[in-house]
C-alpha positions as CSV (number, residue, x, y, z in Angstrom):
1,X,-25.3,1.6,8.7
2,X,-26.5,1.9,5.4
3,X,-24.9,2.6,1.9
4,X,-26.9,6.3,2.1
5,X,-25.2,6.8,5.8
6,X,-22.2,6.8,4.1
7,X,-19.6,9.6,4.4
8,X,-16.7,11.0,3.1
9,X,-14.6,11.3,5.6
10,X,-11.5,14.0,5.3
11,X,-8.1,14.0,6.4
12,X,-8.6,17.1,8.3
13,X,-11.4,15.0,10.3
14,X,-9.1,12.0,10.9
15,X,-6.1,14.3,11.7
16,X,-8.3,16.4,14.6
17,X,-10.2,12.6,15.6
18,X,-9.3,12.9,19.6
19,X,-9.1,9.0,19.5
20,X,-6.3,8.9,16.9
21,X,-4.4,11.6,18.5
22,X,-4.8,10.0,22.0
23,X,-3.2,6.0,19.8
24,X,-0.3,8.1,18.2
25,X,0.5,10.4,21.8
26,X,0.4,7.2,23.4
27,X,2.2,5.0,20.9
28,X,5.5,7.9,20.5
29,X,5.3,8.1,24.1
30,X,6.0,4.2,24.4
31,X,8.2,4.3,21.3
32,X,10.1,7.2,23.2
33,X,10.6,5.1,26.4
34,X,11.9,2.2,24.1
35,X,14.5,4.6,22.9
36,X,12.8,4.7,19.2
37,X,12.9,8.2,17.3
38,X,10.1,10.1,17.2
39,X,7.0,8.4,15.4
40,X,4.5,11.6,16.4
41,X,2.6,13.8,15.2
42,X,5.4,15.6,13.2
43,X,6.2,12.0,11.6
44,X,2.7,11.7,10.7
45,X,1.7,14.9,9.2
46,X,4.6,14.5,7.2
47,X,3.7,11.2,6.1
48,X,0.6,12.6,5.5
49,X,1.4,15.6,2.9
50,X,4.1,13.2,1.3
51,X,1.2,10.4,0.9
52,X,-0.9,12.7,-0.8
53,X,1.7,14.5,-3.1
54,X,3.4,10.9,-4.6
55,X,-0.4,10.1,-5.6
56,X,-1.4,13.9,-7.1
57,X,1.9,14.5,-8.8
58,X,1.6,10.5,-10.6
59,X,-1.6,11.9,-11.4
60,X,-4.5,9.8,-9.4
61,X,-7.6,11.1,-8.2
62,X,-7.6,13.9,-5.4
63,X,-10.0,10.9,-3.3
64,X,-7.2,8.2,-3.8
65,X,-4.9,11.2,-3.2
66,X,-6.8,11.7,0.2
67,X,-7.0,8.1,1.1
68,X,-3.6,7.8,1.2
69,X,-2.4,10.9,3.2
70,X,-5.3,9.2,5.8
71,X,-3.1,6.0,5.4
72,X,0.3,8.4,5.7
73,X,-1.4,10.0,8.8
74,X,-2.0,7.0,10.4
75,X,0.3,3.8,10.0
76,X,1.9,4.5,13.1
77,X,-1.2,4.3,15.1
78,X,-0.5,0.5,16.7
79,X,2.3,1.3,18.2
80,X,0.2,2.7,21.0
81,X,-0.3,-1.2,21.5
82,X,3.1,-2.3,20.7
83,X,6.2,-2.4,18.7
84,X,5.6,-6.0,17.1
85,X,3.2,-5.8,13.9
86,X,2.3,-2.4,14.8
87,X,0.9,-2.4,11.4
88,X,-1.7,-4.8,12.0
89,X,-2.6,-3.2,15.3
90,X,-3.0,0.0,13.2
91,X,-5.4,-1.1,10.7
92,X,-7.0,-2.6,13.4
93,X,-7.9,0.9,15.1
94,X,-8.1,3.0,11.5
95,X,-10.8,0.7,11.0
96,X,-12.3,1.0,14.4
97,X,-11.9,5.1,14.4
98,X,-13.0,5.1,10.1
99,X,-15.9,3.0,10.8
100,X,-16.6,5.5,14.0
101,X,-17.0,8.4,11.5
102,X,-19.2,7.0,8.9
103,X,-16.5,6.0,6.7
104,X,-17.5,3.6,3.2
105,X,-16.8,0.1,4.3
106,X,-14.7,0.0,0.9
107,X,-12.2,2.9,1.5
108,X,-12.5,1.2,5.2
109,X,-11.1,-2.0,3.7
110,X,-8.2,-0.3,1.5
111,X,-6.8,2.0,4.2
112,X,-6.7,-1.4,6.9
113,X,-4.5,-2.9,3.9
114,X,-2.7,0.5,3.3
115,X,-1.6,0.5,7.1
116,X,-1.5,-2.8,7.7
117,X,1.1,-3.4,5.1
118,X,3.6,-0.7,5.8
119,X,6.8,-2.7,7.7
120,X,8.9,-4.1,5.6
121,X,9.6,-7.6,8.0
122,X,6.2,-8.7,5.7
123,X,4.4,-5.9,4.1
124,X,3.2,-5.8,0.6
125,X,2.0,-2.7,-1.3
126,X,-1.1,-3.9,-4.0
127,X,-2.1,-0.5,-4.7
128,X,-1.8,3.0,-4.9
129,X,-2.4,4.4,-1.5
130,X,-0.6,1.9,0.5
131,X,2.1,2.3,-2.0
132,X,2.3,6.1,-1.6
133,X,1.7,5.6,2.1
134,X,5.1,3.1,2.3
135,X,7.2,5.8,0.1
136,X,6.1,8.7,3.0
137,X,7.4,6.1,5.5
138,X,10.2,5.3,4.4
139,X,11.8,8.6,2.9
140,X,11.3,10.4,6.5
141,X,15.0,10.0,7.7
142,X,16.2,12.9,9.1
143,X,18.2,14.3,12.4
144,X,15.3,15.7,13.9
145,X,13.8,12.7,15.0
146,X,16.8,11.4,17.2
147,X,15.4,11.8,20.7
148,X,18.3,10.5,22.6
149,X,20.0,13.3,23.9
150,X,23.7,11.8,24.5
151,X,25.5,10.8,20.8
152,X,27.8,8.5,22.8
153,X,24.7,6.3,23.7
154,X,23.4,6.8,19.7
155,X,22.6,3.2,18.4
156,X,23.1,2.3,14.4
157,X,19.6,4.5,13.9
158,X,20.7,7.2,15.9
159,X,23.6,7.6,13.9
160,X,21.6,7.2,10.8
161,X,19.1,9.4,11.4
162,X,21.3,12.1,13.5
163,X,23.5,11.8,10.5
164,X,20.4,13.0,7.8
165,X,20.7,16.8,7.2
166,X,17.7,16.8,4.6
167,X,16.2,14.6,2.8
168,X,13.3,14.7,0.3
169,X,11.3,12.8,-2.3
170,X,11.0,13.8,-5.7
171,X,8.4,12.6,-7.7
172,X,8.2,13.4,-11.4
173,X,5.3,12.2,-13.7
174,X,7.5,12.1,-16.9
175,X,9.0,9.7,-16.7
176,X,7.6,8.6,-13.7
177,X,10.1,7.9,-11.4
178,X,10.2,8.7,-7.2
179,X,13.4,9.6,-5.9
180,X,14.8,9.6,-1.9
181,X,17.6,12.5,-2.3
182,X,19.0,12.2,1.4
183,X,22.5,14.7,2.4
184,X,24.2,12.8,5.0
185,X,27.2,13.9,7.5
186,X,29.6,11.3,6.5
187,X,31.3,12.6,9.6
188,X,28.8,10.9,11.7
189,X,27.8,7.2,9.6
190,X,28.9,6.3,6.5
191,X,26.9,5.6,3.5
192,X,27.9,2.1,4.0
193,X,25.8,2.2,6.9
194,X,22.8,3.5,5.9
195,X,22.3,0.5,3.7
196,X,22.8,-1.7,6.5
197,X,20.2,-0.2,8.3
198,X,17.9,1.0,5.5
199,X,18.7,-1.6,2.7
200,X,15.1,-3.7,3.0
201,X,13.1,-0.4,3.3
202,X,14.6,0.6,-0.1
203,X,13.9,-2.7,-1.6
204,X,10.0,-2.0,0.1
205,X,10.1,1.5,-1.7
206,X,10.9,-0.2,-5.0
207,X,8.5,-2.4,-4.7
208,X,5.9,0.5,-3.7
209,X,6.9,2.5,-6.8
210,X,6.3,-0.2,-9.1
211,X,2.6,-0.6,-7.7
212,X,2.5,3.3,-9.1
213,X,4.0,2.1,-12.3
214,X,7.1,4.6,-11.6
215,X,10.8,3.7,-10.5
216,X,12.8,4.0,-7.4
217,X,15.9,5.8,-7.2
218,X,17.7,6.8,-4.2
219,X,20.3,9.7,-4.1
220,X,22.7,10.4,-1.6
221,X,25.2,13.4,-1.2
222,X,24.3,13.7,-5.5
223,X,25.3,10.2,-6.4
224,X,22.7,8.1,-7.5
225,X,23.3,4.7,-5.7
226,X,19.6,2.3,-6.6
């Protein structure tokens, strides 16, 4: 394909591709049968309009705004071929499905390391999208995504996540700053264990927000506690 064949592709494109919707079906179904939350199509477009926001509201282009609600939209993707470096696996197909649609080899390239960065066992966030992509991620804890239907069989993220009654990321461009405000049912986890569960992904969204020039904070039940 040549540099003129190149397109722009949209997120409205990549979020109607049959291909990506048949990797994420597949990949909550497994996740699902694994006993994981939900990592479908809600998760995604969520990701998605978070992505997208972080980047506008820290004022980057609407393009690199794009780019990274594609990223947001599709991290999860490889878990249609398993759990282990699912991120890998998922830059693997983004590239497969961008390259499918015409996409620049170059936005190609950054949305494989956006995706394939994500997990916070080994990812690294260089720049803005998959930075803004890891912040969507990780701030998307919430009781809705608990699939198990019994509370006596919850494990430490079922109680984590059953216990999340909103939460929301606030991004403000002066002074920059991005901050997780999470409400949690201290009736159901304490706070205690949230941050044994979630500690390295708010070390990841620190790291993220730093890539954006902008700090981290994380707020729960009002008191700031990173």
């Amino acid at each position: 394909m040549t540099e003129a064949a190149w397109r722009v592709v949209t997120l409205d494109e990549v979020q109607n591709d049959p291909g990506v919707i048949a990797y994420m079906e597949m990949g909550d179904d497994y996740l699902g049968a694994l006993g994981y939350t939900e990592h479908g199509l809600r998760h995604a477009n969520l990701a998605a309009h978070i992505a997208g926001n972080v980047c506008r509201r820290l004022g980057y282009d609407a393009r690199t705004a794009e780019l990274a609600a594609i990223a947001g939209f599709t991290h999860d993707i490889g878990n249609c071929v398993s759990r282990e470096a699912h991120g890998v696996s998922a830059a693997m197909l983004v590239k497969s499905v961008m390259w499918r649609l015409g996409a620049d080899p170059k936005e190609i390239a950054m949305l494989m390391n956006a995706v394939g960065n994500h997990e916070e066992e080994f990812g690294e966030p260089t720049h803005a999208i998959g930075a803004a992509a890891i912040l969507a991620d990780k701030s998307d804890v919430h009781h809705t995504r608990v699939r198990n239907p019994e509370p006596a069989a919850f494990d430490i993220h079922d109680r984590v996540n059953y216990a999340a009654k909103r939460s929301f990321l606030r991004v403000e461009p002066d002074p920059r700053t991005v901050t997780l405000e999470i409400d949690i049912d201290t009736e159901v986890v304490a706070v205690m264990e949230y941050f044994e569960i979630f500690l390295s992904r708010m070390q990841m969204c620190r790291k993220a927000a730093r890539v954006l020039d902008a700090e981290f904070a994380l707020v729960i039940n009002g008191t700031k506690l990173l």
